[in-house]
N, C-alpha and C positions, 0 to 999 in steps of 0.2 A: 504494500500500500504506500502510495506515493507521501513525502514528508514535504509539509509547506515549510519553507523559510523564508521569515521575513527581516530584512534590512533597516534596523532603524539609524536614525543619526545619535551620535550620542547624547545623552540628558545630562549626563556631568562630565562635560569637556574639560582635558586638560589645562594647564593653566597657561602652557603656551598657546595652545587654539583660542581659548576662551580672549587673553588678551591681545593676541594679532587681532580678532573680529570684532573687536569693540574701541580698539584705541588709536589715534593719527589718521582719523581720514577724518576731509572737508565733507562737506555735504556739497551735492553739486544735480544740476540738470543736466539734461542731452547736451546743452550749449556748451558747455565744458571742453568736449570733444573735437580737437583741432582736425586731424587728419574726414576728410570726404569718405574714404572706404569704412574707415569705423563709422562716420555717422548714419551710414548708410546703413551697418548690421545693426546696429543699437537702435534705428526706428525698426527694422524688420523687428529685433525680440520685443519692442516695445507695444508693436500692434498686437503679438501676441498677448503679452501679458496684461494690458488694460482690459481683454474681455472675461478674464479672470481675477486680475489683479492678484495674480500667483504668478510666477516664473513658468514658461512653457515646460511642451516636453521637447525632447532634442530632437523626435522622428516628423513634428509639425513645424519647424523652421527648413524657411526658405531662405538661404544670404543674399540672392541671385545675383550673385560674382558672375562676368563671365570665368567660362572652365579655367582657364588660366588662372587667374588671382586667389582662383578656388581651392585651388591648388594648395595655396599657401595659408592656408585656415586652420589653424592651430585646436586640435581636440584634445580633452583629456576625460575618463572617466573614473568616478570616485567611488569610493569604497569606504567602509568603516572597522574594519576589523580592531581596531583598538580606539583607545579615547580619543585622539585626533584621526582626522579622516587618510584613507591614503589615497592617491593621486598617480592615476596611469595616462602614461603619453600615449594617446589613439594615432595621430599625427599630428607632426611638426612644422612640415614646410621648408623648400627646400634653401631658403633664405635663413630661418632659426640655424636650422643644423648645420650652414657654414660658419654664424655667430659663434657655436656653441663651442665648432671643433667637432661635433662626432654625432654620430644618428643617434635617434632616441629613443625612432618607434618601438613602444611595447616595456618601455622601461619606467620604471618609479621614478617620479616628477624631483624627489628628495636626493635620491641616488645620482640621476644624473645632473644636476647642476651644482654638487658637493657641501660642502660644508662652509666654504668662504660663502656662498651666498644666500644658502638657506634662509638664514634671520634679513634677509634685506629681500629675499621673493615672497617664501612661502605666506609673510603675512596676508599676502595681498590675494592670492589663494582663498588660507582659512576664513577672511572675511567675506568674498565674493560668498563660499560656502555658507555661513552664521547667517547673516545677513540676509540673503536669498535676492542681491539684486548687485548692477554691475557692479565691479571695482574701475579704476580707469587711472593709470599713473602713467608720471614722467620722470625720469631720472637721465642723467647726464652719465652718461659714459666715455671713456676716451679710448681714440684707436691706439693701433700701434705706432702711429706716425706724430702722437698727441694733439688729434682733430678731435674736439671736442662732439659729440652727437646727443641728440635727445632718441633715448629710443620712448617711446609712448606705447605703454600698454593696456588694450582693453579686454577685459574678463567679463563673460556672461554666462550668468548659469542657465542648469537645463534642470526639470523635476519631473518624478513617475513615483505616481503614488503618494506625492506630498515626501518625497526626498530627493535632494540633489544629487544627483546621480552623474550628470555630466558638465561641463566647461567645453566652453568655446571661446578661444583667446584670438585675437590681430594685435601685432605690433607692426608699430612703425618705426623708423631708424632715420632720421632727418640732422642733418648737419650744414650750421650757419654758413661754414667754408666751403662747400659745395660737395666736390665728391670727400669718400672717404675709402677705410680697406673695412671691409663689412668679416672678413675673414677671421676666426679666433674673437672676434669684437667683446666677446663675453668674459672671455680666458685673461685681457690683460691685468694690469697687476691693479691699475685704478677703476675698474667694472663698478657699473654704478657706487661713482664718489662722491653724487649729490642727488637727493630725491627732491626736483622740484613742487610736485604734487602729487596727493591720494588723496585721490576724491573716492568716495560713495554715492554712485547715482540715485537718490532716493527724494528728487522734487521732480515735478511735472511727468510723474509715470503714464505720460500716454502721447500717442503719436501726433505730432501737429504737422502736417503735409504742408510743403513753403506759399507763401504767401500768393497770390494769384490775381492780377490785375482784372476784374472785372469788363468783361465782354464792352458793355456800354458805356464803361467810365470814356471820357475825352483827356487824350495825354497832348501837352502843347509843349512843343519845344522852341527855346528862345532861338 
């Protein structure tokens, strides 16, 4: 006879989960969100989530990237086996995993990015998880040429059955000096040596589609 098992989140979280998801994020809206491709997935989960006002599930998201950019859509699925949640790389992206130095897919989110960075990523994780809405940072990284870069990261959860079960991240990697070496970008010795912002997207939860000049108005140009 078949055995149900069910997955809950934990009720008494560690004390490193409990304080990464409660502590150093701004509050922020979609407006927040500098890069066009994130704002772009962040109204798709948004439309989702307003007609629930729960975080989707991950099989009814649509990104619609074309195939290309699609490509590079960051998944991870999460698990609870102990007080804090664990965290599997679905896929990476073939942009991440030259940052990183090394493929991911299929490996603990913890494991591969080690232990210099743990305490300065995983917060941003455990909150998206606590929390149940996106995360959205910026931190300053330097190449190995010491080009300064903003890499900007967005996190959106996914839920089944009222737990979060999966993540979908986009980063961006943007630098004032133009190009950069995007190679090892992760691995250097200053890897994120400044967090500009952690924001919490938790105002204006619903999609506002951009503004639309009315068919009849009269525009006059001088």
């Amino acid at each position: 006879m078949p055995v149900e098992i069910q997955i809950q989140q934990p009720s008494t979280p560690s004390s490193e989960f409990a304080s990464a998801s409660a502590d150093g994020f701004a509050s922020a809206s979609a407006e927040v969100v500098r890069s066009i491709t994130q704002r772009s997935l962040l109204n798709s989960w948004l439309r989702l989530y307003s007609e629930k006002k729960a975080p989707p599930r991950f099989e009814d998201y649509r990104p619609g990237l074309p195939p290309e950019e699609a490509k590079e859509i960051i998944c991870y699925t999460v698990t609870y086996p102990a007080e804090a949640p664990r965290i599997r790389i679905d896929s990476f992206g073939k942009r991440m995993s030259i940052a990183y130095g090394a493929a991911a897919t299929g490996r603990d989110l913890c494991e591969y990015i080690g232990p210099k960075l743990i305490p300065l990523i995983m917060p941003n994780y455990y909150a998206c998880i606590a929390r149940r809405l996106p995360i959205y940072t910026i931190s300053t990284v330097e190449d190995i040429h010491g080009r300064s870069v903003d890499f900007e990261r967005l996190l959106m959860p996914f839920e089944d059955g009222g737990i979060i079960n999966r993540i979908m991240a986009w980063v961006e990697t943007i630098s004032e000096d133009g190009g950069f070496e995007i190679r090892n970008l992760m691995q250097s010795e200053d890897t994120l040596r400044a967090c500009k912002l952690r924001a919490v997207i938790d105002r204006d939860l619903f999609y506002r589609p951009p503004s639309r000049i009315p068919a009849n108005d009269i525009i006059e140009f001088d």
